[in-house]
KEDO-769525 format. One record per residue (C-alpha): x, y, z. Coordinates in steps of 0.2 Angstrom, whole numbers. Each point is the difference from the previous one (the first is absolute). Layout:
<sites>
{x X&y Y&z Z}
...
</sites>
This chain:
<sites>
{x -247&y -80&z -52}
{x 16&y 2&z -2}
{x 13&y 10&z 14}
{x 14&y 11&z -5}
{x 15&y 4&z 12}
{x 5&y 18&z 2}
{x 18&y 4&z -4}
{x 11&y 3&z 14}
{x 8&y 16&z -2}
{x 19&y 0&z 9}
{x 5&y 19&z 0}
{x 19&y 5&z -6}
{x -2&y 14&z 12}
{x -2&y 2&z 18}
{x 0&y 19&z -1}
{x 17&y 1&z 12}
{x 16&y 8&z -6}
{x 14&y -11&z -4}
{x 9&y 11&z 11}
{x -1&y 13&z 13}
{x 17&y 7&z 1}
{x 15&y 2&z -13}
{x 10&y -12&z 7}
{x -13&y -14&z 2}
{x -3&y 2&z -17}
{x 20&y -1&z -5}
{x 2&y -15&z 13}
{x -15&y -7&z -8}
{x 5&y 2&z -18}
{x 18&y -7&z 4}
{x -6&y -16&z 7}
{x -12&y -2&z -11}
{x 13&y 4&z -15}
{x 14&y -11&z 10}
{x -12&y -16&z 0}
{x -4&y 2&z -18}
{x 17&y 1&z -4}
{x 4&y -16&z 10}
{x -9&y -11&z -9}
{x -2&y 9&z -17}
{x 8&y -18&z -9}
{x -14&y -8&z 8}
{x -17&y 0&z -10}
{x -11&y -8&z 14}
{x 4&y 13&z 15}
{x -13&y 15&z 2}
{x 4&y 14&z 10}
{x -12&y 15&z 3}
{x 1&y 17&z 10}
{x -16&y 6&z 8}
{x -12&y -12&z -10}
{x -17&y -9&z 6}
{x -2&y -16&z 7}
{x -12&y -10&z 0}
{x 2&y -16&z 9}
{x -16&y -5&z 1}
{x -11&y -6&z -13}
{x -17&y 9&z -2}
{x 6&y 13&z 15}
{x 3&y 15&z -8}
{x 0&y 8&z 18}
{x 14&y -10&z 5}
{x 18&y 10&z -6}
{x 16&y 6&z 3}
{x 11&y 11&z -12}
{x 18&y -5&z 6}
{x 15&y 13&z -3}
{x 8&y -13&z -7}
{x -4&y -19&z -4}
{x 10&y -13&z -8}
{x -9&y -16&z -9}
{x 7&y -13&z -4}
{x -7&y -15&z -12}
{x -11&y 13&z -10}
{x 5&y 10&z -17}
{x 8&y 18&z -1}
{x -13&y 11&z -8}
{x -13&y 13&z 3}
{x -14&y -2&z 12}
{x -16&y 14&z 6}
{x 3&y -11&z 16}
{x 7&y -16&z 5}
{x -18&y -9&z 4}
{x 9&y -17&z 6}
{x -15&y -14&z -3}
{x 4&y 3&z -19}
{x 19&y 1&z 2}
{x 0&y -20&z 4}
{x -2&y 5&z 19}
{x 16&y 6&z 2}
{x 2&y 13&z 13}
{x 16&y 12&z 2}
{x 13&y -7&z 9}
{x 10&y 14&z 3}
{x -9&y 18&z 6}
{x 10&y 14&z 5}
{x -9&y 18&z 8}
{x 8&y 17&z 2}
{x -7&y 7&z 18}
{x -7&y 19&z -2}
{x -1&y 11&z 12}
{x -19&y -2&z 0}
{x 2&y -17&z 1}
{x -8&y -6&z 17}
{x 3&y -15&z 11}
{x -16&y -5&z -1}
{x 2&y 0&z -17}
{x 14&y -9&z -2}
{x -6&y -15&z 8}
{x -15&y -1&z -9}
{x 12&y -2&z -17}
{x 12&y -14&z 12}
{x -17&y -10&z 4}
{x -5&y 2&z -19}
{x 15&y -7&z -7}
{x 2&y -14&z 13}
{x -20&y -4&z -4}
{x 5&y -1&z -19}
{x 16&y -9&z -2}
{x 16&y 12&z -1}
{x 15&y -9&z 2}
{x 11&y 15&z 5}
{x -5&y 17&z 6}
{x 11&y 17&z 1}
{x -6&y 15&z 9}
{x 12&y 15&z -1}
{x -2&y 18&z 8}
{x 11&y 12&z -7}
{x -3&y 12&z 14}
{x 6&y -10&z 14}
{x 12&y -9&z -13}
{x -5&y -18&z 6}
{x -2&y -14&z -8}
{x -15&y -15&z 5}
{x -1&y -18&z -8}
{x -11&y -16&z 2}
{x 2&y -16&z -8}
{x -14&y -14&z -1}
{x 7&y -13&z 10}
{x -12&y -17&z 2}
{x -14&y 11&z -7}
{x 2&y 15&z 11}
{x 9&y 19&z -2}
{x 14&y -3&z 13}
{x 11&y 17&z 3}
{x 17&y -1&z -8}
{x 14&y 5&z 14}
{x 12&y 6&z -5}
{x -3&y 10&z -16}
{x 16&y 7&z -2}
{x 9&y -10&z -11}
{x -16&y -10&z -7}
{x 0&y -10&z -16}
{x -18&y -3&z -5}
{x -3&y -18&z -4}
{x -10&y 4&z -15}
{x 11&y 15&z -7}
{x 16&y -3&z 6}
{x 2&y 19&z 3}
{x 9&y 6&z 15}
{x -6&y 13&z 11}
{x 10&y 12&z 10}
{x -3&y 18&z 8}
{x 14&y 11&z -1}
{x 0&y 19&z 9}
{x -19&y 5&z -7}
{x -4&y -12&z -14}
{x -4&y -15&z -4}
{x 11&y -10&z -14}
{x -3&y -16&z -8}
{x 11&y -12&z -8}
{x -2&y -11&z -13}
{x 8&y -18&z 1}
{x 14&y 7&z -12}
{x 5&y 12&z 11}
{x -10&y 15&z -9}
{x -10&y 12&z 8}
{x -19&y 6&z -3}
{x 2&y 17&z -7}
{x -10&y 16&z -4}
{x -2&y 4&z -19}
{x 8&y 17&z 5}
{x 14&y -11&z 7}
{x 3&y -13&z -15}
{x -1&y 16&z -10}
{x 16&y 5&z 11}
{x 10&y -15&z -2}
{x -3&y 0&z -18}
{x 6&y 16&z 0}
{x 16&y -3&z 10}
{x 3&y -16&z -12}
{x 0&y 10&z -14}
{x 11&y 16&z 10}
{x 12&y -14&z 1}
{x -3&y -8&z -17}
{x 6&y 16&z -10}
{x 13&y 5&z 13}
{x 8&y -19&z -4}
{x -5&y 4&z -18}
{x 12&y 18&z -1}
{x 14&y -9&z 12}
{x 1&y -13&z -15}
{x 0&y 15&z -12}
{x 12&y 9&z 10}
{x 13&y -15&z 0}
{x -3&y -5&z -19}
{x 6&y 17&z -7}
{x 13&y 0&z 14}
{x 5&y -17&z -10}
{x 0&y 8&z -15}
{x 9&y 16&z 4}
{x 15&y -12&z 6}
{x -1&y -11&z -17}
{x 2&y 18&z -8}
{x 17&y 5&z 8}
{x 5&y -16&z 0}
{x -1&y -4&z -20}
{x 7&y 21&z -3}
{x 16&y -10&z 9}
{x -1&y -12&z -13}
{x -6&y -13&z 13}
{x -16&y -13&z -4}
{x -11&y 2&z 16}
{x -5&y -18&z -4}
{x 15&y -6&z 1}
{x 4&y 6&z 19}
</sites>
């Protein structure tokens, strides 16, 4: 007789938004965006925003959707979910999640005890509302909290943290910060302000040039002579 095995079904949806507010959503994507950036030379770093996790094998019930998750020692690519058993058992080292205002307690500390059960190395909770910053790091196999977390460089990214006025700001280790799209699209703009205003000062002083080689040869006198 023989015995087949039903195929285990690992949803890419948990039915939740990816955000509950406009500036989760922004906070979310610039993290997300920033990490990728970071490691974008690197073939075997993985980063995700709001994507399934499965950490256990044959437990589809068992997941998290991280706002953001860093992976290192697994390829860059697309993935319905990151299901870890076929991702050589690799969990994310890195997870960051962007607090809503319908974001209880409770709930928070049901993701903290998940992502100490399954292996996160470092784990960054950030409320936007209150503008204040949380952080563990695994510590002889346990989440210890991270005291100060101003001025923190994490281990893993080498990014620093810092909370100035109502935001939160992160630097890269060569002194960059994580930026919005709308934001990069307003230095690029300022660079190239500045590019054509450097561009018609060089116009400017080359036909002030030759305007003085002009007079200069009616007096009978080689401007490249002076």
């Amino acid at each position: 007789m023989q015995v087949t095995t039903e195929e285990i079904i690992y949803p890419s949806s948990d039915g939740q938004p990816m955000a509950d507010s406009t500036i989760q959503y922004k906070l979310i994507v610039t993290i997300k965006e920033g990490c990728e950036s970071l490691f974008k030379n690197d073939p075997n770093v993985f980063v995700a925003a709001d994507l399934l996790w499965y950490p256990v094998e044959g437990r589809p019930d068992i997941s998290q959707a991280p706002d953001t998750m860093v992976v290192f020692g697994r390829p860059k690519g697309d993935r319905p979910s990151y299901i870890q058993y076929r991702e050589d058992n690799i969990a994310p080292q890195v997870a960051f999640e962007i607090r809503s205002h319908n974001d209880s307690q409770t709930k928070m500390n049901k993701k903290l005890a998940f992502y100490q059960r399954h292996g996160v190395e470092e784990y960054y909770v950030y409320d936007p509302e209150r503008n204040e910053l949380e952080g563990w790091q695994r510590i002889e196999g346990i989440l210890e909290v991270i005291e100060p977390m101003e001025g923190w460089i994490s281990p893993r990214l080498g990014v620093r943290f810092e909370l100035v006025e109502d935001r939160l700001e992160i630097y890269r280790p060569d002194g960059e910060q994580f930026l919005s799209y709308a934001e990069l699209e307003e230095q690029r703009g300022l660079y190239r302000q500045r590019l054509q205003q450097e561009s018609q000062r060089a116009e400017q002083e080359s036909q002030r040039a030759e305007r003085l080689a002009a007079k200069l040869r009616e007096m009978n006198i080689d401007p490249d002579s002076i």
